[in-house]
Residue frames as a rotation matrix with the C-alpha (Angstrom) as fourth column:
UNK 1
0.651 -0.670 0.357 126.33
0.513 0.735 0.443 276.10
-0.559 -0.105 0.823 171.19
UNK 2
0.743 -0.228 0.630 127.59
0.582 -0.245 -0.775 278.44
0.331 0.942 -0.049 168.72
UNK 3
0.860 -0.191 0.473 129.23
-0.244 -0.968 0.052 280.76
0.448 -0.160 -0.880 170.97
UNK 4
0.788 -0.470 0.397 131.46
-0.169 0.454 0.875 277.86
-0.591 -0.757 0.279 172.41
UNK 5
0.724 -0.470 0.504 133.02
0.685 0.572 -0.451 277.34
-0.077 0.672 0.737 168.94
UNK 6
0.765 -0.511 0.392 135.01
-0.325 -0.832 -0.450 280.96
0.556 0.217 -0.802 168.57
UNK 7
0.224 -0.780 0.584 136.95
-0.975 -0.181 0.132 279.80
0.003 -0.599 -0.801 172.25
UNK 8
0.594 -0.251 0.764 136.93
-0.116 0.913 0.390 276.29
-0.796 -0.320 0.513 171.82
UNK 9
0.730 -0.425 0.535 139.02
0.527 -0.148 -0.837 277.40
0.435 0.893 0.116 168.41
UNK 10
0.313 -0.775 0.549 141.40
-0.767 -0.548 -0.336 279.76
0.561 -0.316 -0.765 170.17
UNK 11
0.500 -0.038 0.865 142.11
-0.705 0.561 0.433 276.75
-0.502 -0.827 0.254 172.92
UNK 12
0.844 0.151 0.514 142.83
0.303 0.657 -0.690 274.66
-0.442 0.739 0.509 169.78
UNK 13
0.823 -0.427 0.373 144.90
0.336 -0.163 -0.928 276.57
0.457 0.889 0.010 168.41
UNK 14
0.582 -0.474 0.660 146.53
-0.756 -0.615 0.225 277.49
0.299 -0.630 -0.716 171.04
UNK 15
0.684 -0.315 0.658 147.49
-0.224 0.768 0.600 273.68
-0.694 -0.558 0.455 172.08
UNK 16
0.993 0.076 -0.094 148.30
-0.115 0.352 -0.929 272.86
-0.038 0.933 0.358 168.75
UNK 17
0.535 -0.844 0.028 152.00
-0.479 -0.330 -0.813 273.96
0.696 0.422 -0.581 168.88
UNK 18
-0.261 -0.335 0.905 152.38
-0.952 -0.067 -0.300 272.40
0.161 -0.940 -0.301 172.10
UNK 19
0.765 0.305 0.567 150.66
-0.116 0.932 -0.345 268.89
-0.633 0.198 0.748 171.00
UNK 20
0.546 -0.777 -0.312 153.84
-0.337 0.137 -0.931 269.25
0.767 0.614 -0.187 168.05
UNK 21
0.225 -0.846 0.484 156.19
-0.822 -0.431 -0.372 269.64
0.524 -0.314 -0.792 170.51
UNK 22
0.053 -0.309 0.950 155.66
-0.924 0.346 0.164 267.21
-0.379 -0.886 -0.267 172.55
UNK 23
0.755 0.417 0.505 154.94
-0.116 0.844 -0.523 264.45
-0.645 0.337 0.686 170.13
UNK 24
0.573 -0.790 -0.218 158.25
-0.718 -0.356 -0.598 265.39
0.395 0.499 -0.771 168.95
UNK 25
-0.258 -0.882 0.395 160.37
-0.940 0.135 -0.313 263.52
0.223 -0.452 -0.863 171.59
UNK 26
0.407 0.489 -0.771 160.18
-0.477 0.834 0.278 259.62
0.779 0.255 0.573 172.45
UNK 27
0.132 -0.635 0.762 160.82
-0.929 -0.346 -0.128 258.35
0.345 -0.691 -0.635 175.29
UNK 28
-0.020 -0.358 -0.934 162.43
-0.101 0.930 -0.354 255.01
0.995 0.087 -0.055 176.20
UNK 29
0.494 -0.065 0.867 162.71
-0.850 0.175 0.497 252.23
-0.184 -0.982 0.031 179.36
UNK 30
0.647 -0.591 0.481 164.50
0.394 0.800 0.453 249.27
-0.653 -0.104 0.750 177.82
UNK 31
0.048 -0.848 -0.528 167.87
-0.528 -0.471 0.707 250.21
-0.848 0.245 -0.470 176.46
UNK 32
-0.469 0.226 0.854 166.80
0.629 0.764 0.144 247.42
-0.620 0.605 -0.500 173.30
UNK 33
0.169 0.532 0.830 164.53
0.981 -0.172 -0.089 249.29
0.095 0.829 -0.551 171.83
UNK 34
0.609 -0.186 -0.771 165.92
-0.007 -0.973 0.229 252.64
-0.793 -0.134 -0.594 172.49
UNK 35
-0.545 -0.826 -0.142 169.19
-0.225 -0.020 0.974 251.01
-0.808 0.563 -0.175 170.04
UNK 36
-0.339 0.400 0.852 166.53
0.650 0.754 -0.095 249.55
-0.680 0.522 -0.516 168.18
UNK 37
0.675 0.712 0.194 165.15
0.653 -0.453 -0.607 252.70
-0.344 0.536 -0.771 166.87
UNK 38
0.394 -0.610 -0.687 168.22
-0.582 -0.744 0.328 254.23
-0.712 0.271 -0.648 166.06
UNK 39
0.974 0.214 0.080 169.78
-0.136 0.826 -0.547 253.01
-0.183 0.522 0.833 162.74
UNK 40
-0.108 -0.950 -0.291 173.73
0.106 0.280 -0.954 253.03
0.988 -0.134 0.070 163.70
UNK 41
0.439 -0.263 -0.859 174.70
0.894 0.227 0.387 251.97
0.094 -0.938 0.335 167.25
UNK 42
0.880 -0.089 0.467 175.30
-0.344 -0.798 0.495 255.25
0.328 -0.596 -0.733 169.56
UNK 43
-0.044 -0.999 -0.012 178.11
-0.160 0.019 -0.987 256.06
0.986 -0.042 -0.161 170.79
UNK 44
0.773 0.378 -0.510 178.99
0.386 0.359 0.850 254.67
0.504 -0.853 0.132 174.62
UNK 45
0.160 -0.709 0.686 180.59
-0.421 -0.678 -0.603 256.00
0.893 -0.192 -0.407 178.02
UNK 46
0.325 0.214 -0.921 181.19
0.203 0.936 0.289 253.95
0.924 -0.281 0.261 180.44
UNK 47
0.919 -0.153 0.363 183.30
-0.377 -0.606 0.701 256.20
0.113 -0.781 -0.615 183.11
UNK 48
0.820 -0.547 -0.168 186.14
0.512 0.570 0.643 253.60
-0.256 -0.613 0.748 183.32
UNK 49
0.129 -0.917 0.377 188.88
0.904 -0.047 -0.425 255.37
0.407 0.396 0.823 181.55
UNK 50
0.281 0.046 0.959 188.34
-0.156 -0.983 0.093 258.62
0.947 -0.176 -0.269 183.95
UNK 51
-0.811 -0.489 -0.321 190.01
0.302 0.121 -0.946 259.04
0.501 -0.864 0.049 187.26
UNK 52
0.088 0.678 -0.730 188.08
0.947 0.170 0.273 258.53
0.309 -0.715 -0.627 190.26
UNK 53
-0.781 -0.606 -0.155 187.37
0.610 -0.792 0.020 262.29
-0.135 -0.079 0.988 191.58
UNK 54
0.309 0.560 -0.769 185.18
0.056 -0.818 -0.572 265.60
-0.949 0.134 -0.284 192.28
UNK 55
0.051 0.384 0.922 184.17
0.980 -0.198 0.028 266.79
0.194 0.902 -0.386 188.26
UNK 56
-0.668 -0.457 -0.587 185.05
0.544 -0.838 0.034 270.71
-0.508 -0.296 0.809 188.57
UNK 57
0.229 0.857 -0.462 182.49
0.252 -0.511 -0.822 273.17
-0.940 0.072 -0.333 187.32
UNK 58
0.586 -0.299 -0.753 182.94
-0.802 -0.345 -0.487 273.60
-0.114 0.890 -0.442 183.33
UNK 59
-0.377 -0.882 0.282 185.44
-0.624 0.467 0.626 270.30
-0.685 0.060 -0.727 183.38
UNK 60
0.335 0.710 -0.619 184.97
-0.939 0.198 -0.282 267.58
-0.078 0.676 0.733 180.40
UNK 61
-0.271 -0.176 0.946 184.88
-0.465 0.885 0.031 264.08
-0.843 -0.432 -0.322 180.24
UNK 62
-0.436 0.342 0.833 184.70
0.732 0.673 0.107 262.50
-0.524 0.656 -0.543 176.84
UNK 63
-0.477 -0.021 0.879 182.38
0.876 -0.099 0.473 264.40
0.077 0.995 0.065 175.31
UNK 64
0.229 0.828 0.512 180.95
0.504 -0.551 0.665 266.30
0.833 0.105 -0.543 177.35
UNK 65
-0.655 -0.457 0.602 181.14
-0.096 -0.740 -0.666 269.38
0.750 -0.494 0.440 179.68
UNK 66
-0.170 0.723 -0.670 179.64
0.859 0.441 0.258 269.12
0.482 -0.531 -0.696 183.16
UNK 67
-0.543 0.172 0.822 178.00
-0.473 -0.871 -0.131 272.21
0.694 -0.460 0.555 184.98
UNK 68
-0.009 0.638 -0.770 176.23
0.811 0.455 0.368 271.77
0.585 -0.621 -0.522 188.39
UNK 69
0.675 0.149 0.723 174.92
-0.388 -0.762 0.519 274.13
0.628 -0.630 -0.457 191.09
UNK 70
-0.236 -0.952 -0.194 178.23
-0.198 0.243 -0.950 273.97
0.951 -0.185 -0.246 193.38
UNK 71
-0.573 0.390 0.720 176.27
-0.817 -0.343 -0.464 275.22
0.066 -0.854 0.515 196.47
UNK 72
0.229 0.963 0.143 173.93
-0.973 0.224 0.047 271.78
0.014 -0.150 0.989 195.73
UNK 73
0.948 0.032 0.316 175.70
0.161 0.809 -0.565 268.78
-0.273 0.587 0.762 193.79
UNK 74
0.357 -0.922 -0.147 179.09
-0.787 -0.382 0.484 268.07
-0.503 -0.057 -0.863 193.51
UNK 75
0.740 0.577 -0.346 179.58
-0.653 0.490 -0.578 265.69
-0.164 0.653 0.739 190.66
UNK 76
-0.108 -0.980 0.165 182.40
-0.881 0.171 0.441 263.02
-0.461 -0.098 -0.882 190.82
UNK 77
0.111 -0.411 -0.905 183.60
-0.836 0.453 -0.308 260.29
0.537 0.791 -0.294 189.06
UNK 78
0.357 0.149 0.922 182.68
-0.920 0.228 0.320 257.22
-0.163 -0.962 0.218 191.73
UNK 79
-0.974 -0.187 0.125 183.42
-0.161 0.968 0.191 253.60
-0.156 0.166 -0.974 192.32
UNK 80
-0.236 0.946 -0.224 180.18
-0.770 -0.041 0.636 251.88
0.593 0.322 0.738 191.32
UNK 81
0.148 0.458 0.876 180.40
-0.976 0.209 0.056 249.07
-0.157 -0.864 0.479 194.07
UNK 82
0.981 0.057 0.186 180.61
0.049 0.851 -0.523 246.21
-0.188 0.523 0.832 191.73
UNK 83
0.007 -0.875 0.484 184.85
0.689 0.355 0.632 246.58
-0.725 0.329 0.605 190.83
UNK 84
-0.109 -0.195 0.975 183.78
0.987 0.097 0.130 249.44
-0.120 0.976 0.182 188.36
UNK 85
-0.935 -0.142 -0.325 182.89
0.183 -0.978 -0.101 253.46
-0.304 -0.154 0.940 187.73
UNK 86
0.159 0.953 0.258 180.11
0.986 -0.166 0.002 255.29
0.045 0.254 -0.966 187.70
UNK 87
-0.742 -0.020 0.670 178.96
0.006 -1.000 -0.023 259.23
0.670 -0.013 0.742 188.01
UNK 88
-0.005 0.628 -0.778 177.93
0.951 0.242 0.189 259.94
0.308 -0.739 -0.599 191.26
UNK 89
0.827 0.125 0.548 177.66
-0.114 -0.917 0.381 262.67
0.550 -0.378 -0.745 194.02
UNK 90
-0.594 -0.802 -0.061 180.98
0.301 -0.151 -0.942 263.82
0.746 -0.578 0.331 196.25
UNK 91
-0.281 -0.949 -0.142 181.56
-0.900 0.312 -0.305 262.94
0.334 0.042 -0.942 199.12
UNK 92
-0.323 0.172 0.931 179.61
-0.567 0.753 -0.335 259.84
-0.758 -0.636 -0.146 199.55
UNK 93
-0.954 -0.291 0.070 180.13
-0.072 0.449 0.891 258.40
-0.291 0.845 -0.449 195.60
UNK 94
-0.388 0.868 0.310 175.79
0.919 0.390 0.058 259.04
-0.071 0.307 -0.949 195.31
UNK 95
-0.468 0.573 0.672 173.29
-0.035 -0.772 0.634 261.40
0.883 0.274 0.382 193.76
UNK 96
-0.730 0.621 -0.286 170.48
0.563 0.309 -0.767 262.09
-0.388 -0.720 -0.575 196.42
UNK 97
0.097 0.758 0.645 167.25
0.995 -0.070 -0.067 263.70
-0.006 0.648 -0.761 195.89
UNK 98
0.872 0.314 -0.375 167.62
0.271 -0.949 -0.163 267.02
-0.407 0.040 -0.913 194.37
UNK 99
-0.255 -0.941 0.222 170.81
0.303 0.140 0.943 266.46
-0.918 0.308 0.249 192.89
UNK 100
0.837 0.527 -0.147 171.16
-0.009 -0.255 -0.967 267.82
-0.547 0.811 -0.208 189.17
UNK 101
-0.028 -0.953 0.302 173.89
0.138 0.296 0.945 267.44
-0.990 0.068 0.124 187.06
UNK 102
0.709 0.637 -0.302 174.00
-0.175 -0.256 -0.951 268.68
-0.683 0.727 -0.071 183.55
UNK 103
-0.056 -0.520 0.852 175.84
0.493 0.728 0.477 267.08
-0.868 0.447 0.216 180.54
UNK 104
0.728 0.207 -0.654 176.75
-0.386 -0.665 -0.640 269.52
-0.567 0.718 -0.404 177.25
UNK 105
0.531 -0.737 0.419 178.40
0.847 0.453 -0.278 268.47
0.015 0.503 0.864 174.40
UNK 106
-0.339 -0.498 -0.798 182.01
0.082 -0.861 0.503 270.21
-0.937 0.105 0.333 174.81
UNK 107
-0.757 -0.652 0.040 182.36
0.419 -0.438 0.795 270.75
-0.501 0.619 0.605 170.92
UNK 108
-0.567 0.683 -0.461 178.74
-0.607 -0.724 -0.327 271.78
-0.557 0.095 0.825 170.35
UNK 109
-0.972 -0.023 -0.232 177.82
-0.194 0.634 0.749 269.31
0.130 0.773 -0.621 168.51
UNK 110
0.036 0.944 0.329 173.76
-0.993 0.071 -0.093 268.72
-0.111 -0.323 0.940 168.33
UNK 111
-0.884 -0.389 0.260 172.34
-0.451 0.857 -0.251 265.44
-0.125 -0.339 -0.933 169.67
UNK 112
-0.183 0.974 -0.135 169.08
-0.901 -0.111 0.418 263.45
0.392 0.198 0.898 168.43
UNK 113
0.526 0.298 -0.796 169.46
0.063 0.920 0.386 260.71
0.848 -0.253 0.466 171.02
UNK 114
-0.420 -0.907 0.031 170.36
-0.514 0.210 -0.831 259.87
0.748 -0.365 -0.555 174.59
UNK 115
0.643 0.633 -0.431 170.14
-0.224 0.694 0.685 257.36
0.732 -0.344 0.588 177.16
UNK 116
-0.498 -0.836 -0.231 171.96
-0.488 0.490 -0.723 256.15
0.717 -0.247 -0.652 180.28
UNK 117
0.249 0.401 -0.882 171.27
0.453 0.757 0.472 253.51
0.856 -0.517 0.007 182.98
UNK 118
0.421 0.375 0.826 169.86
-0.550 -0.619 0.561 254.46
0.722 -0.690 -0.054 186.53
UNK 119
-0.171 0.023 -0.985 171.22
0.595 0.799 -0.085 252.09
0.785 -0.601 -0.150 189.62
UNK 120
0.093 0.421 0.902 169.27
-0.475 -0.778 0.412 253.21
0.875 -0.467 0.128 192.44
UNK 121
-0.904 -0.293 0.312 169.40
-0.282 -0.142 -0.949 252.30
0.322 -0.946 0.046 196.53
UNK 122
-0.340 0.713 -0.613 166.41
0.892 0.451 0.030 250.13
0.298 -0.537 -0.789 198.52
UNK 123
-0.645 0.195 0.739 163.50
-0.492 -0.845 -0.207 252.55
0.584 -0.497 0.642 199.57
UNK 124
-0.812 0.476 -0.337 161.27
0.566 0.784 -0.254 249.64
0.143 -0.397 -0.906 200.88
UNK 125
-0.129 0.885 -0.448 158.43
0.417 -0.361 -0.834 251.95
-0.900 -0.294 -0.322 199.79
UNK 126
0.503 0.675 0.540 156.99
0.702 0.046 -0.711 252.74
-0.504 0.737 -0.451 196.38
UNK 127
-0.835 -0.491 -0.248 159.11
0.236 -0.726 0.646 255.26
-0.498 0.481 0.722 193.99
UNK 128
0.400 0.879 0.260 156.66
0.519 0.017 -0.855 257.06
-0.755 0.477 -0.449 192.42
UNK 129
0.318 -0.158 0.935 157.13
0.940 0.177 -0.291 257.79
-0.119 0.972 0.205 188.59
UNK 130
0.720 -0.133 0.681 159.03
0.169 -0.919 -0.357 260.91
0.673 0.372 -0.639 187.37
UNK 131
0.975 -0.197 -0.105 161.13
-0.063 -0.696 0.715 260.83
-0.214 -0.690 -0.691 190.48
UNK 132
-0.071 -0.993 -0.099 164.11
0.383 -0.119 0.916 260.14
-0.921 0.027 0.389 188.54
UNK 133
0.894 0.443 -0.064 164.71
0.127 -0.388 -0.913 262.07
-0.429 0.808 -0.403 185.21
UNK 134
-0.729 -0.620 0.290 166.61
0.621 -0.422 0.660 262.96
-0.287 0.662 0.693 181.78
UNK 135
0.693 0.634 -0.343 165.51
0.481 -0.762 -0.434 266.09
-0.536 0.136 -0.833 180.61
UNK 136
0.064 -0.367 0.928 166.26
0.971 -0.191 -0.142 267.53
0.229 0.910 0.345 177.56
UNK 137
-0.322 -0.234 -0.917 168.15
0.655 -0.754 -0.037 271.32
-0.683 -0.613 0.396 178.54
UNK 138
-0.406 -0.240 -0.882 168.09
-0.161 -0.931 0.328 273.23
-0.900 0.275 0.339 175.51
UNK 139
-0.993 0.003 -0.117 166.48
-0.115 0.145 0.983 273.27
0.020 0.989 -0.143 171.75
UNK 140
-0.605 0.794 0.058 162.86
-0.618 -0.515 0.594 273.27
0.501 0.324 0.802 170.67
UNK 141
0.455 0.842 -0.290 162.02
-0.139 0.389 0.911 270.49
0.880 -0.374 0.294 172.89
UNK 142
-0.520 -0.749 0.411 163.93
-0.226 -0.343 -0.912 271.81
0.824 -0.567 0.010 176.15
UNK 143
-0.530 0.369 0.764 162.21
-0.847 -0.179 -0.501 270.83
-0.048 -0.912 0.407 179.27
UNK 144
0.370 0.183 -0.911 161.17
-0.501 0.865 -0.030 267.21
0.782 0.467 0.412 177.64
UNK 145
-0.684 -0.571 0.454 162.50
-0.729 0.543 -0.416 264.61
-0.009 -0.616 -0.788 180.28
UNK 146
0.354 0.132 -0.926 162.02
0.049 0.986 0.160 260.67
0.934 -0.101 0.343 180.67
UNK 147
-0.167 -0.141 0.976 161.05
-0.986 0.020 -0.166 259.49
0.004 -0.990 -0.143 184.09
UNK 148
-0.940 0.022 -0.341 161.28
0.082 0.983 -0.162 256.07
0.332 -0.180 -0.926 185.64
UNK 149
-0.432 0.757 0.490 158.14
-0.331 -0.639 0.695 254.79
0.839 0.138 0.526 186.08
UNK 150
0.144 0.250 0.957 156.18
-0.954 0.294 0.067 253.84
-0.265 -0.923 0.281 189.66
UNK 151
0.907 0.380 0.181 156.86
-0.420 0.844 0.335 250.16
-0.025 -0.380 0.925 189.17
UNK 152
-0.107 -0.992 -0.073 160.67
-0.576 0.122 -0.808 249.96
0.810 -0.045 -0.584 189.81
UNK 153
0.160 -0.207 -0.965 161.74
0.358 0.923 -0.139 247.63
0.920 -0.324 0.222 192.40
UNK 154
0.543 -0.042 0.838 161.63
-0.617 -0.696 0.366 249.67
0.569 -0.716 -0.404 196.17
UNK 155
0.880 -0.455 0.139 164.16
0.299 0.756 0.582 246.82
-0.369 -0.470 0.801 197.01
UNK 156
0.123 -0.808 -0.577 166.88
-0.410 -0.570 0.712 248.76
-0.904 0.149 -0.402 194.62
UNK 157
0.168 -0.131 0.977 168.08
0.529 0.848 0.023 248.08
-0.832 0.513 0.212 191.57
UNK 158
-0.737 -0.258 -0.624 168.51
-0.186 -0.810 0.556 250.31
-0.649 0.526 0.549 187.95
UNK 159
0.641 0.702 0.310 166.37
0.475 -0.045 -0.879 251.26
-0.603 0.710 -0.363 184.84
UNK 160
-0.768 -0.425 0.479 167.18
0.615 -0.278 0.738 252.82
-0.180 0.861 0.475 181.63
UNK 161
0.505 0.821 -0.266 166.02
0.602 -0.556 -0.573 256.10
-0.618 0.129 -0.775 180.64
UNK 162
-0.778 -0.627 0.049 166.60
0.501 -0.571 0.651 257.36
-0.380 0.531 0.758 177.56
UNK 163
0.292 0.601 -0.744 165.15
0.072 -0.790 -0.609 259.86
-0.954 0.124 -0.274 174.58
UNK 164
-0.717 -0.657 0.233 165.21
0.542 -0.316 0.779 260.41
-0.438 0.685 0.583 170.92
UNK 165
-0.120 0.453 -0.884 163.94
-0.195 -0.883 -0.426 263.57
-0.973 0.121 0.194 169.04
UNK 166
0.611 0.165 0.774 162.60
0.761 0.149 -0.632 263.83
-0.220 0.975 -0.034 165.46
UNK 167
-0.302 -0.852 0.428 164.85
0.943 -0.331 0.007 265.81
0.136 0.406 0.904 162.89
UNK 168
-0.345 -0.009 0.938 165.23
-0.132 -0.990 -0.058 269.88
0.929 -0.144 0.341 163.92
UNK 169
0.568 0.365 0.737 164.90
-0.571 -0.470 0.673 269.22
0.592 -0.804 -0.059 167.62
UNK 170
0.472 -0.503 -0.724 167.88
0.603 0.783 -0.151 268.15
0.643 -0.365 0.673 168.37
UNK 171
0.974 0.176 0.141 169.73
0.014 -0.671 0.742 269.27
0.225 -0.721 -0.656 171.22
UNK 172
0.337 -0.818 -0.465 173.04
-0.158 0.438 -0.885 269.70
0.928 0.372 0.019 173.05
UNK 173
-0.691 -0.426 0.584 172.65
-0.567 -0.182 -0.804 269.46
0.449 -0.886 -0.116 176.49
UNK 174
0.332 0.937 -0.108 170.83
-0.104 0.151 0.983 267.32
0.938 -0.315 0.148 179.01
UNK 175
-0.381 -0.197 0.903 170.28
-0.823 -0.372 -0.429 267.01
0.421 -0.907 -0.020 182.51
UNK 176
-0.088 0.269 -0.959 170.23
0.319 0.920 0.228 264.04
0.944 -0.286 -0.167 184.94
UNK 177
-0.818 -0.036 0.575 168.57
-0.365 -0.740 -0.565 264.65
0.445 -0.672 0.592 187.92
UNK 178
-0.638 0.634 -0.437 165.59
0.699 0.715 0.015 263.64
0.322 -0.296 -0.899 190.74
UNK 179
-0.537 0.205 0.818 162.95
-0.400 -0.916 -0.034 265.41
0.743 -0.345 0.574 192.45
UNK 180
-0.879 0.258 -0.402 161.55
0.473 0.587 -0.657 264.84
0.066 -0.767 -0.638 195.70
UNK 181
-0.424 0.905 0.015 157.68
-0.148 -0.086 0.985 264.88
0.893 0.416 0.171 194.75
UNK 182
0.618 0.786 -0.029 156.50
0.153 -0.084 0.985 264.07
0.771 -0.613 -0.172 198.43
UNK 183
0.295 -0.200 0.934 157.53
-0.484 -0.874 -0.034 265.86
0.824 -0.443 -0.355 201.27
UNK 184
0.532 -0.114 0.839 157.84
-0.603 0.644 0.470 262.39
-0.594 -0.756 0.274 203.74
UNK 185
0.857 -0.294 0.423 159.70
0.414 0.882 -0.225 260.42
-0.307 0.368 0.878 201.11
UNK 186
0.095 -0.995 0.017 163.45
-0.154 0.002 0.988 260.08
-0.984 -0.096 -0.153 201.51
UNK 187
0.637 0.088 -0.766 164.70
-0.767 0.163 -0.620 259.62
0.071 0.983 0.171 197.28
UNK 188
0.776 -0.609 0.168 167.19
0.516 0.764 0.388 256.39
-0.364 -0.214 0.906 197.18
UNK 189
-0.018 -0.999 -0.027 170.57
-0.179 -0.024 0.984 257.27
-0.984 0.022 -0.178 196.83
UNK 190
0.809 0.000 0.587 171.58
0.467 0.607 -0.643 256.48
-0.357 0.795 0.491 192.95
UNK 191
-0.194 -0.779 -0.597 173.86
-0.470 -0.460 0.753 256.63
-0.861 0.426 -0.276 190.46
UNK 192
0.764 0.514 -0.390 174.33
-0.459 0.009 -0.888 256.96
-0.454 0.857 0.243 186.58
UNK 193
-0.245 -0.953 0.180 176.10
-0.375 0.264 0.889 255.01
-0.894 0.150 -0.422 183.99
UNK 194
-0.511 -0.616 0.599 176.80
0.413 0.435 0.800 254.16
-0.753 0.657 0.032 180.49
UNK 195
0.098 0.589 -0.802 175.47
-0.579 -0.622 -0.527 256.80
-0.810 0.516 0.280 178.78
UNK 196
-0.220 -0.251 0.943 174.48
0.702 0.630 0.332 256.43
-0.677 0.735 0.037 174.72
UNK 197
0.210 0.232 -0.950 174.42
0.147 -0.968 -0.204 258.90
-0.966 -0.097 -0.238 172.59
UNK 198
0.103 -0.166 0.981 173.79
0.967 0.246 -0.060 260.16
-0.231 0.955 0.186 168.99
UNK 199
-0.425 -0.527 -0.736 174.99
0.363 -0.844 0.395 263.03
-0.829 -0.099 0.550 166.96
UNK 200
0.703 0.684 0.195 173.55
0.424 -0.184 -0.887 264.85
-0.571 0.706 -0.419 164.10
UNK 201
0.048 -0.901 0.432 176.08
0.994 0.003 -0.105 265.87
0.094 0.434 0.896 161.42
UNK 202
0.159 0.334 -0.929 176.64
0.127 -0.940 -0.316 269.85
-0.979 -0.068 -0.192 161.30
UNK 203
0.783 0.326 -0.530 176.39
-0.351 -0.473 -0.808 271.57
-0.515 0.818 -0.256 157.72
UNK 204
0.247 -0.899 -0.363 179.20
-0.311 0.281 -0.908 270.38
0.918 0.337 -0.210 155.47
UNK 205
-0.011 -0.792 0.610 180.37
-0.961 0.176 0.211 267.70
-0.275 -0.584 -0.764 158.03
UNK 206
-0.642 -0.165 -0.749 181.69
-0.433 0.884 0.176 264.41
0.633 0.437 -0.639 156.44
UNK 207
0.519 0.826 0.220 178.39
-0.694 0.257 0.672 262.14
0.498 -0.502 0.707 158.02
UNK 208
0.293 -0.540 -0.789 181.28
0.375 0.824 -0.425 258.87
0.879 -0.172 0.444 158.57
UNK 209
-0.446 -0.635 0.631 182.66
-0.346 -0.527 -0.776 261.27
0.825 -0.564 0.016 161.51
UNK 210
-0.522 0.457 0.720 179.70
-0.840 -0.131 -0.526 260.67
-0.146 -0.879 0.453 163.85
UNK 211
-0.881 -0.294 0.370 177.78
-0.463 0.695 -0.550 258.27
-0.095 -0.656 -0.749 165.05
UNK 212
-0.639 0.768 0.051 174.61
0.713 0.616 -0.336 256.68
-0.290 -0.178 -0.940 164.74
UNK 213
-0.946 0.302 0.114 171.58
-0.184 -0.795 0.578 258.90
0.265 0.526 0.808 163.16
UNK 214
-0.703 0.696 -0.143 167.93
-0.567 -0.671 -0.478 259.71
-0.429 -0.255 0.867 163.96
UNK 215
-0.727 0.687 0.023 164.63
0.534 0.543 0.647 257.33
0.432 0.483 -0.762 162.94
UNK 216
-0.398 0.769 0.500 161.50
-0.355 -0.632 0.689 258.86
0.846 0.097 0.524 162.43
UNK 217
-0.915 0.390 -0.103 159.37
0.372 0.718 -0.588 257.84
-0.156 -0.576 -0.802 165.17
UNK 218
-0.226 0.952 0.208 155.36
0.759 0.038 0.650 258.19
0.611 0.305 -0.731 164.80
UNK 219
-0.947 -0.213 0.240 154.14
0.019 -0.784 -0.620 261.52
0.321 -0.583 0.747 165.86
UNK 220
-0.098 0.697 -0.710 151.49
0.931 0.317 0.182 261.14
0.353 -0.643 -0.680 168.84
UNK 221
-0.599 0.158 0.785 149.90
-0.154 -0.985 0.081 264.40
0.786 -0.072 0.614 169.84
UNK 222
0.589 0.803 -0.091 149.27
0.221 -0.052 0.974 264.23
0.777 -0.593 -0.208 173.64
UNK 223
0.963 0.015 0.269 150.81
-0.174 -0.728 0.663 265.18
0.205 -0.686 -0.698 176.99
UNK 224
-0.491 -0.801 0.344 153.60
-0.503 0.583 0.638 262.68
-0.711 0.140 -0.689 176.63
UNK 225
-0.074 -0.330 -0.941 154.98
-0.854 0.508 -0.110 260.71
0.514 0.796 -0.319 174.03
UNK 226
0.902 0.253 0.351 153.90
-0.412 0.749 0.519 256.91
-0.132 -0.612 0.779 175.21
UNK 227
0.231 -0.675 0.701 156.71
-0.886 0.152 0.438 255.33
-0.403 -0.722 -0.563 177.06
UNK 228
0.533 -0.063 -0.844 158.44
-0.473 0.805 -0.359 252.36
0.702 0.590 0.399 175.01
């Protein structure tokens, strides 16, 4: 048995940094307790005060800069169906599957929270978990992402997926976006809306400027943070 201990130590040590990481990020489904753990209300977007309209490559909205693959996803500013706006896909006001869309703060600013609400399209067949996502773009926990999970409604309908990070892994970019995980299954149509979002002060910035601020959350060392 001795000889198992030398690699079952390297293997160990080797997760280790990668059990941090991930136990770094929390990840949310009810927009309650997403505000709940934060201890100043997040700032909100809501789309309505933006003209309806294709999103240009590098263009900003509020607070943020949008970038998409042009050749893939053409991000626009949509009616939402109900009398109101959303962020959909040009030219038929919906994401579809494979769509991506990526959200940077314009002024750099680093974020240790976001969330925004899914409304998705009837598949009258099972969604299976992960096939919508936020995913954290950039910082020490880059490639992080909250997925909806397999018991949405295949009749249509929205979720909340959001994310906050413990202090030094905040970020400034994220990405909303599906994937199409089986090869016979069509994604629903969807769109996004009312984002929420916190800021972290930068060095010598008055804290009253920004919004809402980071709570610890308990750090859980497995493949994902469990889903609140």
């Amino acid at each position: 048995m001795r000889r198992f201990a030398l690699p079952c130590l390297a293997v160990s040590l080797l997760l280790l940094p990668m059990c941090r990481a991930f136990s770094q990020v929390s990840f949310y489904h009810s927009r309650a307790n997403f505000t709940a753990a934060l201890s100043n209300l997040p700032q909100t977007d809501d789309f309505e005060s933006y003209a309806p309209g294709d999103i240009a490559v590098g263009d900003v909205r509020g607070d943020f800069r949008y970038t998409a693959d042009s050749a893939a996803t053409q991000p626009a500013v949509v009616s939402d169906g109900g009398g109101g706006q959303a962020l959909g896909g040009s030219p038929f006001d919906v994401f579809v599957g494979g769509d991506s869309v990526t959200l940077m703060t314009a002024t750099g600013l680093r974020l240790a929270a976001f969330g925004a609400d899914f409304f998705y399209a009837p598949s009258f067949d099972t969604i299976a978990a992960d096939t919508y996502r936020l995913g954290i773009r950039d910082g020490l926990a880059a490639g992080q992402f909250a997925g909806n999970p397999d018991s949405i409604d295949p009749n249509g309908g929205s979720f909340f997926l959001g994310l906050i990070v413990n202090p030094g892994y905040e970020f400034t970019a994220v990405d909303l976006f599906s994937v199409q995980l089986a090869p016979n299954f069509l994604v629903p149509a969807y769109q996004v809306d009312n984002p929420a979002y916190t800021a972290v002060p930068e060095p010598g910035a008055p804290a009253y400027l920004l919004t809402g601020s980071l709570t610890g959350a308990p750090a859980i060392c497995r493949a994902r943070c469990r889903l609140l």
